[in-house]
C-alpha positions in Angstrom: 11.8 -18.0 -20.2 13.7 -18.4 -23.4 17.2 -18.6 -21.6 15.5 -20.2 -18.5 15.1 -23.1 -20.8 18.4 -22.7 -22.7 20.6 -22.9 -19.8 18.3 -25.4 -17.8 18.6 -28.1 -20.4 22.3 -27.3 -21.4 22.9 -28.2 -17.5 20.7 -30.9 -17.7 18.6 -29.3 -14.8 14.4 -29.3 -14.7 13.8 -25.7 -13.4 10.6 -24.4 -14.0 10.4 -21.1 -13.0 11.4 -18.5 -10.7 10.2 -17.4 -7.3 7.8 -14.6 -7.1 10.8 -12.1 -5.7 13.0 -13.4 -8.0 11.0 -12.9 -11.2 10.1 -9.0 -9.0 13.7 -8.5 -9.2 14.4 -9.2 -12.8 11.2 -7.1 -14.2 12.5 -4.1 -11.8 16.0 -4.1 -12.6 17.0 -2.0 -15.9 19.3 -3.9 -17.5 22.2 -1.2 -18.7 23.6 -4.2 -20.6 20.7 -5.4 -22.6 19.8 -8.5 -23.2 23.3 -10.5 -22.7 23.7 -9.2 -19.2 20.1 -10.9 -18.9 21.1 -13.9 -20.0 24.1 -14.1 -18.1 22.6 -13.0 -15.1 20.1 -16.2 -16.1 22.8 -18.7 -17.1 24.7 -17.8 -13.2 21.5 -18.5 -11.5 20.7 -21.9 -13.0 24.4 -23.3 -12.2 23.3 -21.7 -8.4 19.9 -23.6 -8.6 19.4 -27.2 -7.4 15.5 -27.1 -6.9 12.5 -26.0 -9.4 12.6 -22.7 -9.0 14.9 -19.9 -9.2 15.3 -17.9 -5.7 16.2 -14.1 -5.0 19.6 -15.1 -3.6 21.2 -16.9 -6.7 20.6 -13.9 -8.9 23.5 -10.9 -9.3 24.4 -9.0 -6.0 23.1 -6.0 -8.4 20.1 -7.4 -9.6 18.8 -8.2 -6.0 19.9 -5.0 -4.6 18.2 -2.7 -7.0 15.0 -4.8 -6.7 14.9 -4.5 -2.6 15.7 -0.5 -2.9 13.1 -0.4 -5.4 10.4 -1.8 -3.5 11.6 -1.8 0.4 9.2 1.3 1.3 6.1 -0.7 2.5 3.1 1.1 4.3 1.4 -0.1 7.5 -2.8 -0.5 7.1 -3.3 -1.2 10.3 -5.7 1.6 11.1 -7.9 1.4 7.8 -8.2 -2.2 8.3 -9.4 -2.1 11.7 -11.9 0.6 10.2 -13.2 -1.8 7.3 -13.5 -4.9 9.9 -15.0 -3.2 12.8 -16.7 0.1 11.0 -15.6 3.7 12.5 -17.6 4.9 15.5 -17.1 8.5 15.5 -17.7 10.6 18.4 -19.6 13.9 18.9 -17.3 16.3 18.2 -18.6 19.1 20.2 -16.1 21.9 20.8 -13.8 20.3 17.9 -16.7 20.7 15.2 -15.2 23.2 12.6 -18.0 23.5 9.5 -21.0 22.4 8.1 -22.1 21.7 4.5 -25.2 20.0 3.4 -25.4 16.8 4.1 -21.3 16.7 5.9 -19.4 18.2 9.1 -15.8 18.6 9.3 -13.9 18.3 13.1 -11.0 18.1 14.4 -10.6 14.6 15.8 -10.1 13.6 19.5 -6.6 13.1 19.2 -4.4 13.9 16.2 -0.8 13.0 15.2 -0.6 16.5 13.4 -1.7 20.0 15.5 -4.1 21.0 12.7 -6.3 17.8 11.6 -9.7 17.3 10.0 -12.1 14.9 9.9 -15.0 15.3 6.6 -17.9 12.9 7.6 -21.2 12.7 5.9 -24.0 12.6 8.2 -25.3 9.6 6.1 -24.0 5.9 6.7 -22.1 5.9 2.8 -19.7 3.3 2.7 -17.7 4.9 -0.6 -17.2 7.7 -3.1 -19.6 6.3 -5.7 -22.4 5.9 -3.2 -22.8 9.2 -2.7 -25.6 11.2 -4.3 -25.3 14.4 -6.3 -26.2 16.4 -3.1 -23.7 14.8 -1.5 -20.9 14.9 -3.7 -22.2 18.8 -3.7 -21.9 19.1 -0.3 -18.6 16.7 0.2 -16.9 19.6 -2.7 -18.5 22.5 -0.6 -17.0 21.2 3.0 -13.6 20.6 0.9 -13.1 24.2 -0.3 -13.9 25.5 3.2 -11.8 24.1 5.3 -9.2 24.4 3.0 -9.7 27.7 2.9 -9.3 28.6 6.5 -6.2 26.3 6.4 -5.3 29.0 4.2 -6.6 31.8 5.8 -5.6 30.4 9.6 -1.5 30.4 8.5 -1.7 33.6 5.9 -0.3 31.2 3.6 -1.3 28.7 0.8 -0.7 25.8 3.0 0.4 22.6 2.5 -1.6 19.3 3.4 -2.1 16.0 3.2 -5.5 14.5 2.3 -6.6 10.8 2.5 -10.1 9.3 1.4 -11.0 6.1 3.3 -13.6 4.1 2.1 -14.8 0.9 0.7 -12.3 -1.2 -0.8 -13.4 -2.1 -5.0 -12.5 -6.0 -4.1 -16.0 -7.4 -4.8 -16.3 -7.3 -1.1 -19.2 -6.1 1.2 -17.5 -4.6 3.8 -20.1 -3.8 5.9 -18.5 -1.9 8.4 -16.9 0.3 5.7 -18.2 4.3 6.0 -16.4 7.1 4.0 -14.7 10.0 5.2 -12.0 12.0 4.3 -8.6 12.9 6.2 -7.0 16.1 6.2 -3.6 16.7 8.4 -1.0 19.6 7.5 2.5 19.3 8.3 2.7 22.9 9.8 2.4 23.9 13.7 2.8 27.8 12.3 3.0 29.5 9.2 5.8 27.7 7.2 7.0 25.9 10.5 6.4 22.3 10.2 5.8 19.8 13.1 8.9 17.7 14.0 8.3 13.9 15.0 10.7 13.1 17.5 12.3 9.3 17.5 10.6 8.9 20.7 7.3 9.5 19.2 8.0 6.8 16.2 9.3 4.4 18.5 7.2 4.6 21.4 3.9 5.2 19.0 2.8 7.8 21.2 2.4 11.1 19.7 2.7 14.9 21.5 0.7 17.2 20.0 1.1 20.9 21.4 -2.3 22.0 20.5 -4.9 20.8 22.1 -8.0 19.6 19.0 -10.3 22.5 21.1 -8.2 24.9 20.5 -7.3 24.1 17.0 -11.2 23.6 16.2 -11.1 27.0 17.8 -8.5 29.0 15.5 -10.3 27.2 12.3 -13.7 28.1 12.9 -11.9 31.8 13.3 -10.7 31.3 10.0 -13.9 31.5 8.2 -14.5 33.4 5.0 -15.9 36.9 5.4 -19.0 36.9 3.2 -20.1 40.1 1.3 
């Protein structure tokens, strides 16, 4: 704010601040040339100014561009929200059911992006990770260590995954309709062959999975570990 103030006065110019993606930009950027290419970049954007504020689009070509390549991956909540607002009915699974542990079931859900796809649930209406008890947070490490495991022992390889919790958000909120469960979805269709999206898919937003969630539920329940 030091130069803000410097170069605002010297120009006889009442600018108070910047905007919220400009001040982004100039906390992102890393600044190879210290603080005079700072205050350059600051005296530029005040001649460039005419209102109160400071805007992305007076600042350095460099400045600007580093900031939106810094922070231009964004991710689409669409499907947790719609969870927290309307709660998450789930479904019998049936066929697609895969383990138990106390107090949790794992399935394959109705119609996954991914071939191989999990489900944790707790039989209990918990809406987060904190609410559980210790049986549950026994059971939810129990379910966990299975079905990872026949991930594992399904492919014959330690296989990768990806694994989301959704729950309550810690906003203050009530979120009534919130209920946790945990998301499991590997990238593979066979051992150390991963499952292509096609453009199609992406744009279109419909997905074509080549295993059908019985028959996955199927190979996975196959895949349990041999006790003795």
């Amino acid at each position: 704010m030091h130069f803000l103030k410097l170069y605002s006065d010297k120009n006889n110019k009442q600018i108070e601040n910047f905007t919220e993606d400009a001040m982004l930009a100039l906390t992102s950027y890393d600044w190879p040339g210290n603080v005079r290419e700072l205050e350059n970049a600051i005296e530029r954007a005040v001649v460039f100014t005419n209102g109160k504020q400071i805007p992305l689009s007076v600042l350095p070509q460099n400045v600007s561009a580093f900031a939106e390549s810094r922070h231009s991956l964004t991710f689409k909540i669409g499907t947790p929200l719609r969870e927290l607002e309307h709660g998450t009915p789930f479904d019998d699974p049936g066929e697609r059911l895969v383990a138990t542990s106390d107090g949790w079931r794992a399935w394959v859900p109705v119609a996954p992006v991914f071939p191989f796809a999990l489900l944790l649930v707790p039989d209990e209406q918990v809406p987060d990770l904190p609410t559980l008890s210790d049986a549950g947070r026994r059971g939810l490490a129990e379910i966990l260590v299975d079905v990872l495991g026949r991930l594992d022992r399904m492919f014959a390889a330690q296989t990768p995954y990806m694994l989301w919790i959704h729950q309550r958000p810690f906003d203050g909120g009530e979120w009534p309709g919130a209920r946790l469960h945990v998301e499991i979805v590997s990238p593979w269709r066979a051992p150390y062959v991963p499952r292509y999206i096609a453009a199609g898919e992406l744009g279109s937003g419909v997905y074509f999975n080549p295993v059908a969630p019985e028959a996955a539920a199927e190979s996975l329940r196959e895949a349990a570990a041999v006790s003795g």
